[in-house]
RODO-2510 file (C-alpha; in nm, 4 decimals, decimal comma):
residues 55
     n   res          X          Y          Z
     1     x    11,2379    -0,9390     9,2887
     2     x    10,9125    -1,0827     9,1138
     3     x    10,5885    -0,8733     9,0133
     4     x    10,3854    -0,8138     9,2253
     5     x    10,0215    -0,6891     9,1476
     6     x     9,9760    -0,3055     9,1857
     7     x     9,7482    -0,1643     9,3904
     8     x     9,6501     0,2082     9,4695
     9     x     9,8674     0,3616     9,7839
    10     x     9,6335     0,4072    10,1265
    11     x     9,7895     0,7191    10,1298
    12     x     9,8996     0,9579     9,8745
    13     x    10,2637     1,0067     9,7819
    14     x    10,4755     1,2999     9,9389
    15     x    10,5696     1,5960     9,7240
    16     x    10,9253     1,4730     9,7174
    17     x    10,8763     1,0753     9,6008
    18     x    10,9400     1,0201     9,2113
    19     x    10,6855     0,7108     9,2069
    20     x    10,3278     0,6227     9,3258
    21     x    10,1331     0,8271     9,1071
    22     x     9,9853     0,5808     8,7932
    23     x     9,7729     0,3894     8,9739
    24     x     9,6137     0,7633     9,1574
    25     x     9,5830     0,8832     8,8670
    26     x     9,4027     0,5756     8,6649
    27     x     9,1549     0,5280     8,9493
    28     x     9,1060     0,8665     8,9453
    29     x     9,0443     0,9148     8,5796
    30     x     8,8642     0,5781     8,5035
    31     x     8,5097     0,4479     8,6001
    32     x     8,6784     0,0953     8,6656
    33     x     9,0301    -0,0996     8,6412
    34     x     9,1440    -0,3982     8,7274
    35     x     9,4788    -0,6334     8,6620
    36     x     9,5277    -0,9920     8,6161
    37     x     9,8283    -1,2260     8,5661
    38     x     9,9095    -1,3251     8,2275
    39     x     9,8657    -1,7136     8,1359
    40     x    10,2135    -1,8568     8,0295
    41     x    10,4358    -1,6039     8,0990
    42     x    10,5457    -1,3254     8,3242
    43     x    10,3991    -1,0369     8,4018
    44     x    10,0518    -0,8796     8,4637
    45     x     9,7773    -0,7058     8,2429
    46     x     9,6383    -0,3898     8,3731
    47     x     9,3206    -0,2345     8,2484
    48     x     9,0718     0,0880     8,2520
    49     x     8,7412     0,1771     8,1351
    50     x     8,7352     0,5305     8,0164
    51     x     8,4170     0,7608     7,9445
    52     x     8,4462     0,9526     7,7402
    53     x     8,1535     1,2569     7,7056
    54     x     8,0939     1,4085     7,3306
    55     x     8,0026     1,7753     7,3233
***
């Protein structure tokens, strides 16, 4: 099996599934993301922009 680029589900996982979640939960969380293929080698780079808010 090769990678494969994520992607957030259409539709939520159930209760019962033990994966899905991470990407939910960094869209929900983040202001942007994205993910790329690295250059000269295998595998993928994922990233977020966070805001954070000082008191």
């Amino acid at each position: 099996m090769g990678e494969q680029m994520p992607a957030v589900r259409a539709v939520p996982p159930s209760g019962d599934e033990v994966a899905g979640r991470g990407l939910v939960l960094v869209a929900a969380l983040c202001q942007e993301w994205g993910v790329s293929d690295r250059k000269g080698a295998q595998g993928k780079t994922v990233w977020a922009v966070v805001v954070t808010v000082t008191p």
